[in-house]
N, C-alpha and C positions, 0 to 999 in steps of 0.2 A: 641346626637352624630350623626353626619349626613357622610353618604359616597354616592360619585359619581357612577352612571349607568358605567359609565367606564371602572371602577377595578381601578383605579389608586390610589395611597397615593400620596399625595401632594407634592411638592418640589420645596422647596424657590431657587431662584436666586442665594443664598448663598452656600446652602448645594451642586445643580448642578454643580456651579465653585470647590468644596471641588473632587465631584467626579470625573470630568474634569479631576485634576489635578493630583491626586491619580493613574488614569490610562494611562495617558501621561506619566507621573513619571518613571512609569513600562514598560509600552510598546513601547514609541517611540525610548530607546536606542536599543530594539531591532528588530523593524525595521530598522534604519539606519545602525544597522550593520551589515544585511541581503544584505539590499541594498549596500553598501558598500562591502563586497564579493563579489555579482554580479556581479558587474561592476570591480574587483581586478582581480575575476579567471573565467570571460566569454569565452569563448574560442574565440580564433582571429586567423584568418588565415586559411588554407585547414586543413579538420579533418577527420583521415583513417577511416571514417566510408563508406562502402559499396567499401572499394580496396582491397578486397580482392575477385576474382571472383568466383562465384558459381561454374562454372565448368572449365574443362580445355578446351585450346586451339582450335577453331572449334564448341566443344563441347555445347548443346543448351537443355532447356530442354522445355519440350514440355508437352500439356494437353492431356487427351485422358481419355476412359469408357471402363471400361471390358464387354463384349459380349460371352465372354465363358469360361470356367473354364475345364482345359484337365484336370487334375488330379495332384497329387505328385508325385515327380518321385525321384529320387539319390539327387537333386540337390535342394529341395525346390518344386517349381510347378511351371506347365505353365499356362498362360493366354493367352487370343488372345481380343487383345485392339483396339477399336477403336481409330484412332488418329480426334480431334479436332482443333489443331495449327499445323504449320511446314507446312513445302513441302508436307508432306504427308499424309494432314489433310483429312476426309474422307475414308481413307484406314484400313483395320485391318489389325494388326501384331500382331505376336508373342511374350512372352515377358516372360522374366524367376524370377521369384518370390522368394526370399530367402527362406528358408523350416517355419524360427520365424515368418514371416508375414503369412506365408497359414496356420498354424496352431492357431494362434488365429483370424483369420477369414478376409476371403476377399471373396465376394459375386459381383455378375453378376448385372452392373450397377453400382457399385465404380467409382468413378472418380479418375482418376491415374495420378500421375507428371512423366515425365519419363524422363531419360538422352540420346539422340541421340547423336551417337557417329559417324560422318561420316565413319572415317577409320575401322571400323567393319562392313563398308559396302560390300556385298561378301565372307563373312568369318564366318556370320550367323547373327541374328536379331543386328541394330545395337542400339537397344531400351531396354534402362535398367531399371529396377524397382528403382524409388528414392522416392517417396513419397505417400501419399494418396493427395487427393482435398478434403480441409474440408475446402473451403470457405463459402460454401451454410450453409452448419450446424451451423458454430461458427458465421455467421450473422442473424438466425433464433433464435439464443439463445441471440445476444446480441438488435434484438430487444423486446423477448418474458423478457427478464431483463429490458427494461426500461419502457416499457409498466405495469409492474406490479408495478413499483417504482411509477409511476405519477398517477397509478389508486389507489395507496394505501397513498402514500406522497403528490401528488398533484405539487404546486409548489414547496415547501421546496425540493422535490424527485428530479426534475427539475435543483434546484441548487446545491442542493448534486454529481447532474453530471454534471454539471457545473463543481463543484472545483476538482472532480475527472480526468475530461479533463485538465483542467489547470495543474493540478499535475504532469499527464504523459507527459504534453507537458513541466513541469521542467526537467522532466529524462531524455527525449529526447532531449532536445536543449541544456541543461546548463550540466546536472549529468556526461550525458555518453560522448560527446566531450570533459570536461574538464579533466575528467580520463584519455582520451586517448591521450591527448597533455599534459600528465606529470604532473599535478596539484595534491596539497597535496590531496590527497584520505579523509579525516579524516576531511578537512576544506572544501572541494567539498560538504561532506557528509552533514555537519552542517549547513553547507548557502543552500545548497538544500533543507534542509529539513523544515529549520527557512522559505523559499521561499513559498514550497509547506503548510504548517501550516497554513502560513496570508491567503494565498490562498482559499482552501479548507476551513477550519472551517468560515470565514467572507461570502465569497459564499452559504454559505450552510448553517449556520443559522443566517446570518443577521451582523450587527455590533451594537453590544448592550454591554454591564457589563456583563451579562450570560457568550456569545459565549468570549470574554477579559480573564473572570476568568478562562476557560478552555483552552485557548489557553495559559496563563500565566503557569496554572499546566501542561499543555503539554512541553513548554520550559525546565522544573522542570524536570521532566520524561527524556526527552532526554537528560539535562546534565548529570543527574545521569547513562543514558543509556552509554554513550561517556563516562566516566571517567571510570565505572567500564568495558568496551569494553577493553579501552587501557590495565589497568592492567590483564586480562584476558587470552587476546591476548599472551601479552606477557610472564606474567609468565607460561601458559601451553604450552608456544611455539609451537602456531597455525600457521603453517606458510601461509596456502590456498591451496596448492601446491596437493592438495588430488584428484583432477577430471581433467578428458582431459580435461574441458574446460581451467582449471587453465593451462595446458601446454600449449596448443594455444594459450593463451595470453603473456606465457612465450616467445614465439617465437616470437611475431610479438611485441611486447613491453618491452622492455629486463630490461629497466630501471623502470620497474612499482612494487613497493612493493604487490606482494600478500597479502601477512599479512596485511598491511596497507587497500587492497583492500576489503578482509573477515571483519574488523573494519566497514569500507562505510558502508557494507550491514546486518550488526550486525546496527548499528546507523536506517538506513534508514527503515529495517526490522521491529523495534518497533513503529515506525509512527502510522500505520495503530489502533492498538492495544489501545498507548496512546491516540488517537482522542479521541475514543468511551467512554473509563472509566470514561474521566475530564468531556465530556459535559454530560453524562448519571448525574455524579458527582455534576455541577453544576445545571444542572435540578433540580436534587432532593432537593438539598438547597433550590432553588428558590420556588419549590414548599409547601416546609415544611413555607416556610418565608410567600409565599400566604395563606395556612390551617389558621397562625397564626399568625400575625405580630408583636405579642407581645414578641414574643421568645426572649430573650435573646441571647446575641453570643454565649457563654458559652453553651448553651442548646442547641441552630441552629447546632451549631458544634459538638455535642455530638449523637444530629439523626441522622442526615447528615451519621458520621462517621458507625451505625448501618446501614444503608444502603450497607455504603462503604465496610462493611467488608462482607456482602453476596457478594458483584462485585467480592472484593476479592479474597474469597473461587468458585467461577466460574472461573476467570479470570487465577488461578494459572495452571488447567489441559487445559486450552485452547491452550496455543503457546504450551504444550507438545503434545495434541494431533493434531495439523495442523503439527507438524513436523513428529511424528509416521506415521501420513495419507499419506503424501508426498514419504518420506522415507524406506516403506515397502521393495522393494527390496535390496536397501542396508544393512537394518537390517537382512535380512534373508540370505544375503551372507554374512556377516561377524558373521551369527550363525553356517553357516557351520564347520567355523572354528576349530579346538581342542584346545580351550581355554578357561578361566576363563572369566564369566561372566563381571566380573569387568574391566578385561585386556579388553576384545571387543566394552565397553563401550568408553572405554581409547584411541580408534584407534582411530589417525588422521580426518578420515571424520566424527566419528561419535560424536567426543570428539569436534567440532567444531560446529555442530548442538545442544548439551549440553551445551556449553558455552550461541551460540545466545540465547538460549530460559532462559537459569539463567539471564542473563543479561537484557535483555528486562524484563522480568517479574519482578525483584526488582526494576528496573527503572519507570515499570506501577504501581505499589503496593505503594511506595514512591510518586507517584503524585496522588494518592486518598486522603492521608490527607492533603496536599499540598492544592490541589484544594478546599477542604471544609473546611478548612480553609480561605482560598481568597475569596472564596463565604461568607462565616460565614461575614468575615470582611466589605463585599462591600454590600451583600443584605439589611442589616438595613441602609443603606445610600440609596438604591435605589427604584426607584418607583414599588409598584405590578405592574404583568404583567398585560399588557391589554387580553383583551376576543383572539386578533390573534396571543398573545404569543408575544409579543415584547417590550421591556426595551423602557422608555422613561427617556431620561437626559434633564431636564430642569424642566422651570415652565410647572404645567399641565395646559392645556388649557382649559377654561371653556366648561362643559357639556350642550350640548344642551337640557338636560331635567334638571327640577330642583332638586337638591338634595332631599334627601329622609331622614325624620328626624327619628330616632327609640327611641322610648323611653325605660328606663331600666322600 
């Protein structure tokens, strides 16, 4: 019995057209009808994104650093800011501080957004408190974030933010214009997300049988996600309509289904969630097929699935607790309430957050056997991985050392 320095198992000209075909079979109809959306609901023409002005008329907002903290008074607290931009950069003003901000904390040296208001010129500071400066901060963490990804991942870390770039630049250029110039919300959602999938998972781990099988159980996962969304939706009569933000949109977009809208982000929400399961998912197939290649499908798919079912039992308190974590304040004003536990569960915004997370999570749970099974089915046709982790389809190519005979 002789194996190659390599890793590889063999694979005739024959078997690689079988696997060719098998995975074109599956994945090229949905690309093209990825592609196909695209280019149906791209958005064409001027898109209200950035018409609606920050402030009113005149009105400008300007940079500036706290330099002194007078105290609390009736009104909130004063500060005295230096200003950095505007006419009146270099100068320190006075500047009155809502009481919720001074009370959980604003310190001397804060960098502060501020609203100038000309016509409050004469009539007292015409400089309002509007925001903090958390530029320096949130680009100190998003490089101390990538720096640990490339020290820990290397390249793969590399492409993984790669397809994560790519992804947000789907949201940005295709998700959120076609939303706002009327496009089905629901079919936006699904060609975004079929967009962001090829994306992201081929970037980041390669374009092999592996990362196919998982991208294949991820399509699986979001149908399932999209079908049980719509009836969800509907029958709990989720309308969106629950947050200012939903009224602002109601205003400037009259013809836009919220409901329809809360679906998108039920759909697009479960993404992140289904990546991780199918490739963690298809690893572990792969791996089990590497220990043993003798395995049987039957048996591949039976470990596999032990595997699957600790992700599982992880996986199920996960979307519950990122929503609890997010959600605390809301939870605790609608505990105020004088009501049945169950009725406050029941409310509007919080019976919407209970939906996205049931729905996402049996559409994640649903593509674990999904995936290990596609695995099961493709790894006894596919070559072990090589020593850098990567699928080869075709004939192997002779080993420059010579094989290695073992005797039994």
């Amino acid at each position: 019995m002789s194996h190659h320095h390599s890793g590889e198992l063999p694979l005739n000209p024959s078997e690689a057209r079988r696997v060719r075909a098998i995975l074109a079979a599956l994945v090229l109809p949905l690309l093209v009808a990825t592609v196909v959306g695209l280019l149906a609901l791209w958005p064409r023409g001027e898109t209200p994104i950035g018409s609606v002005p920050l402030a009113g008329t005149g009105m400008t907002i300007e940079a500036g650093e706290v330099v002194e903290i007078l105290g609390p008074d009736g009104d909130g607290g004063q500060v005295r800011v230096e200003l950095s931009t505007g006419s009146g950069a270099g100068q320190v003003v006075p500047v009155q501080v809502p009481p919720e901000i001074m009370a959980n904390g604003m310190d001397v040296g804060d960098g502060l957004r501020l609203m100038f208001s000309p016509d409050a010129m004469g009539t007292g500071s015409p400089y309002v408190f509007w925001d903090f400066e958390r530029s320096s901060p949130v680009w100190i963490l998003v490089a101390i974030y990538a720096a640990v990804v490339l020290a820990v991942a290397r390249w793969r870390g590399l492409a993984a933010m790669a397809g994560l770039g790519t992804s947000l630049a789907v949201i940005l250029l295709f998700v959120l214009p076609a939303l706002m110039l009327g496009s089905p919300p629901l079919l936006v959602a699904l060609v975004g997300s079929g967009a962001m999938l090829f994306l992201s998972l081929y970037l980041a781990h390669g374009v092999s049988i592996r990362t196919t099988t998982a991208l294949l159980g991820t399509f699986v996962g979001l149908a399932v996600t999209a079908t049980l969304g719509v009836w969800g939706t509907g029958s709990a009569n989720l309308t969106g309509a629950g947050s200012d933000q939903s009224l602002i949109l109601a205003s400037q977009f009259p013809n836009l289904s919220l409901a329809d809208l809360l679906l998108c982000g039920i759909v697009i929400a479960g993404l992140g969630a289904l990546n991780d399961v199918t490739i963690t998912q298809a690893s572990a197939v792969w791996e089990l097929h590497a220990a043993n290649p003798s395995l049987p499908r039957r048996r591949l798919f039976a470990q596999g699935m032990r595997i699957g079912r600790d992700h599982i039992a992880s996986t199920v308190y996960t979307l519950a607790f990122a929503y609890v974590g997010t959600a605390l304040p809301v939870l605790m004003v609608a505990s105020l309430m004088d009501r049945a536990v169950l009725d406050t569960f029941m409310a509007g915004e919080i019976a919407e957050e209970i939906v996205r997370t049931l729905v996402s999570s049996v559409g994640l749970v649903l593509a674990i056997p999904v995936t290990t099974a596609i695995a099961a089915l493709l790894v006894s046709r596919a070559p072990a991985r090589d020593r850098g982790g990567h699928d080869v389809i075709g004939p192997v190519r002779p080993s420059s050392a010579p094989p290695v005979t073992m005797a039994r």
